[in-house]
N, C-alpha and C positions, 0 to 999 in steps of 0.2 A: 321725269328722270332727273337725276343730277348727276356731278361728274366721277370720276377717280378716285386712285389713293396722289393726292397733289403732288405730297412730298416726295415719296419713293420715284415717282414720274421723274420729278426738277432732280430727284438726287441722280439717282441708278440712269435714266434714259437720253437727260440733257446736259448731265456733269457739271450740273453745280454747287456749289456749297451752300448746305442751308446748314448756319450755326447753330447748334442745339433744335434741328428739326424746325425752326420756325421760317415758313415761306414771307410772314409780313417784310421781313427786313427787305425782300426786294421790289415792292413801291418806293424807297428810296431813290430809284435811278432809273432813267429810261429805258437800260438794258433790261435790269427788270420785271421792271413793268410791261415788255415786248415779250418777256418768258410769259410773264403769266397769261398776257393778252390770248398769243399763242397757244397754251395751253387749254383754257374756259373756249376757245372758240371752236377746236377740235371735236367737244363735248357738243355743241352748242351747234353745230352742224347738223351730229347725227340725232339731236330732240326734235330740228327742225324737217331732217330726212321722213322721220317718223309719227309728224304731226302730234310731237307732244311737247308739253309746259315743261317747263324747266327750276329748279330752286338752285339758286345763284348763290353757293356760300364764299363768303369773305376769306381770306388768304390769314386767317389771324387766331387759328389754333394754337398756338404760342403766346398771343398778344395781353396776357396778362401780368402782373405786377411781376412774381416769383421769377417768369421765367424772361421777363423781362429786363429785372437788373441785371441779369447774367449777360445781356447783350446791349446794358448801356443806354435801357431808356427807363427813366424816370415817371412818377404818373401821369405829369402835365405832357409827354411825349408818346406815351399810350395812345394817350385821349385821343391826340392829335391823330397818330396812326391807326387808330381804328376808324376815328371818321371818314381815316385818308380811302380807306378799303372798302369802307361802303360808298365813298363818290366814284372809286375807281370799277366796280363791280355795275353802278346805275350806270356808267355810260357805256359799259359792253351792254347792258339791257337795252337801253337807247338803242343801240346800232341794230339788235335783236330784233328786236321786239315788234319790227314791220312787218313780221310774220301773224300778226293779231295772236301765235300763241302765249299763253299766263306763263310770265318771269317772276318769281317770288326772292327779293331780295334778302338773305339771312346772314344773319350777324353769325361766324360759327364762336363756337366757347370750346376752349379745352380744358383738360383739366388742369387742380395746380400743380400737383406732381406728375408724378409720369403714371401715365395710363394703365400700364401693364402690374405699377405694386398699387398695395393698400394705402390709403392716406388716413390722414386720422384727425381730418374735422370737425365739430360737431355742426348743425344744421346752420346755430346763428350766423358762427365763423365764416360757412360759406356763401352766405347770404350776401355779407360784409362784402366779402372777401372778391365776388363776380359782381357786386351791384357797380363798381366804377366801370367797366368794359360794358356792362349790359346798357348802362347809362348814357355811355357814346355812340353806342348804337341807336338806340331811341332817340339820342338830340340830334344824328345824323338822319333820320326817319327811315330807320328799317323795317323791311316788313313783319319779320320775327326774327328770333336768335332760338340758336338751336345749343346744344354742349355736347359737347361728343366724345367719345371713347371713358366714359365717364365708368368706374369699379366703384362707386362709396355711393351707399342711397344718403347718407348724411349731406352728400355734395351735390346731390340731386336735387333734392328738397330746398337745398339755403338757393340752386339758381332760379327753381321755382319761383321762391318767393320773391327774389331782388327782380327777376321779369315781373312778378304784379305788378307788386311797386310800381315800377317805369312802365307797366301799361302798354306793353311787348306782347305780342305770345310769342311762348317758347315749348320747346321740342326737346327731349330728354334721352341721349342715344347711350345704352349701356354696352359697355366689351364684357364677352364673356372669355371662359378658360376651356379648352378641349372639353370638360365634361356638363357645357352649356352653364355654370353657375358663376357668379360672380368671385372676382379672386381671393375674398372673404368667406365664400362657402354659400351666399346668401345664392338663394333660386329667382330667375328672372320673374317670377310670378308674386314673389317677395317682396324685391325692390319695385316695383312697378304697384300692386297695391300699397305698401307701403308710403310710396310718393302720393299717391293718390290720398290715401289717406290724413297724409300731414297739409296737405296744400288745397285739398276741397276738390280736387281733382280740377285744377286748374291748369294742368301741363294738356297743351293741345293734341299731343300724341307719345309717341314712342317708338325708338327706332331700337334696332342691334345695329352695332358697325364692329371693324376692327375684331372679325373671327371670322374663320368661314363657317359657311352652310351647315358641314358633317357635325360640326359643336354643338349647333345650338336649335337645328332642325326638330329633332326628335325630343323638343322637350315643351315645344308648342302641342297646344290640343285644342282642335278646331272645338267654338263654340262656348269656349269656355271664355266669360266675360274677361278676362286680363288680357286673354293674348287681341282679342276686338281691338285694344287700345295703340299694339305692336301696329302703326303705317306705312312704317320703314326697314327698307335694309342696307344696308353698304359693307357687303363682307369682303373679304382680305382674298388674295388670291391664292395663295397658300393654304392647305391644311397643317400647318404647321404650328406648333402651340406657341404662345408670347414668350418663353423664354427660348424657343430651339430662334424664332423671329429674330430678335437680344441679340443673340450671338453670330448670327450669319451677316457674313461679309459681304454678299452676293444675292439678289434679288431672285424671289424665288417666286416668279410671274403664271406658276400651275399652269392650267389648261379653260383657257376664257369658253371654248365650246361647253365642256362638262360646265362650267361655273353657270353660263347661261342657261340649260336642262335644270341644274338644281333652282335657279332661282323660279324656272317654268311649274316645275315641281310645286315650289311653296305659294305660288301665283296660284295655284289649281285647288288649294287644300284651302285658302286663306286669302279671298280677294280682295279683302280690304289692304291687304299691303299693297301699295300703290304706287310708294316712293322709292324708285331703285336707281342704286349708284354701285359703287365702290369705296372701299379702303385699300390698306397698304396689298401693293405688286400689280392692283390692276390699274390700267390705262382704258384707252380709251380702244382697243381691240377689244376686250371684258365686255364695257359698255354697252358699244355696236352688238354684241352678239347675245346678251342680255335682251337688247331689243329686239332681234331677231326672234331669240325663244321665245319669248313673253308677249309677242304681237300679232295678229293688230292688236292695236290697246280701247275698249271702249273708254266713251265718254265719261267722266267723271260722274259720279251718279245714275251709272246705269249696273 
């Protein structure tokens, strides 16, 4: 398993301000770094309740260049704060990890716009563009980097490749729009061969996050080699589409029982998804009852 939606949590539930959505800025200060602490160890409870592994992503879905200057760091201060997040993230494993269950340390990546419109990179650009963050990740020795909430297969493909390079594996999580396709019109089966395609099928899997279930549910088809590649999900608690999302003032946390059934649902159709969490409005009730649905969990390879 892994955890929540972070931000909506730290914004909506513990009333703090995350500037332009990025949680990195509070490793800055002990306080915090006691939110976050607090936060990952709540998740990290109920993996250990349920006797399962856990992927530990980094607080640094923001932590790149673009959306970086807007909050006053620089690249030599990036750098610094991404490593900061991977040392801060190994010693909650540390404290973890007595449990003998697998902590998988991941670099998270966001994208460089905003997740919900189109961006309009081509492959190299993004390549460029993520190899300095993927870079800090690897020289802090992560165990992979994932990207998430990612709408542009062009943006997919450039983080594919800046992870060769750095000799990462990475993980490739697409957002979809209410009628399961990318915000582009492209179909999850598009971007996902597509990726495969340009990169040698180098991307270690594939997630959906940041939409719920009713999106992007009925567009999977057991058996069919693309969605094999789909090992993740972390949907939104909401059915609500990314722009009604936009616009709400007010955290719209759905109903975590039904979100657990749905995910039990797609667990039964499709057992190679393995990796379940959350995005935005759910916490760490979602989670817990997520497990509930979805358990006991057999052993990895069975």
């Amino acid at each position: 398993m892994t955890d929540g939606g972070m931000e909506t949590t730290l914004i909506f539930h513990k009333g703090l301000e995350l500037p332009h959505f990025a949680a990195f800025v509070l490793l800055e200060s002990e306080a915090g770094r006691a939110h976050l602490r607090e936060y990952y160890e709540s998740y990290l409870a109920i993996a250990r309740q349920h006797g399962l592994g856990f992927v530990l992503d980094t607080p640094t879905w923001r932590a790149n260049s673009d959306w970086g200057a807007k909050l006053g760091y620089d690249a030599g201060a990036l750098e610094a704060i991404n490593i900061r997040a991977i040392r801060f993230v190994e010693e909650l494993r540390d404290a973890w990890d007595v449990t003998g269950l697998p902590c998988v340390i991941n670099g998270a990546i966001g994208p460089r716009g905003d997740g919900y419109k189109a961006g309009n990179m081509d492959a190299m650009e993004a390549m460029a563009y993520h190899a300095p963050q993927i870079a800090a990740f690897a020289e802090a020795g992560a165990d992979m980097v994932t990207a998430f909430t990612l709408n542009s297969i062009n943006e997919a493909i450039g983080v594919v490749r800046a992870a060769k390079k750095h000799a990462v594996p990475v993980a490739i999580s697409f957002t979809v729009e209410t009628d399961g396709r990318l915000v582009r019109g492209e179909t999850l089966r598009e971007a996902i061969e597509t990726v495969d395609r340009a990169t040698e099928s180098a991307c270690e899997y594939f997630l959906i996050n940041c939409a719920h279930p009713a999106h992007f549910e009925r567009t999977l088809v057991a058996g069919e080699p693309w969605v094999e590649r789909v090992r993740g999900v972390r949907a939104n608690a909401s059915a609500k589409s990314h722009a009604e999302l936009d616009e709400s003032e007010v955290l719209d946390s759905g109903d975590p029982v039904d979100l657990g059934g749905r995910y039990l649902a797609l667990r039964r159709t499709f057992p190679h998804i393995r990796l379940l969490g959350g995005c935005c409005g759910t916490d760490h009730r979602h989670i817990a009852a997520i497990c509930e649905a979805c358990g006991p969990f057999q052993p990895s390879g069975a």
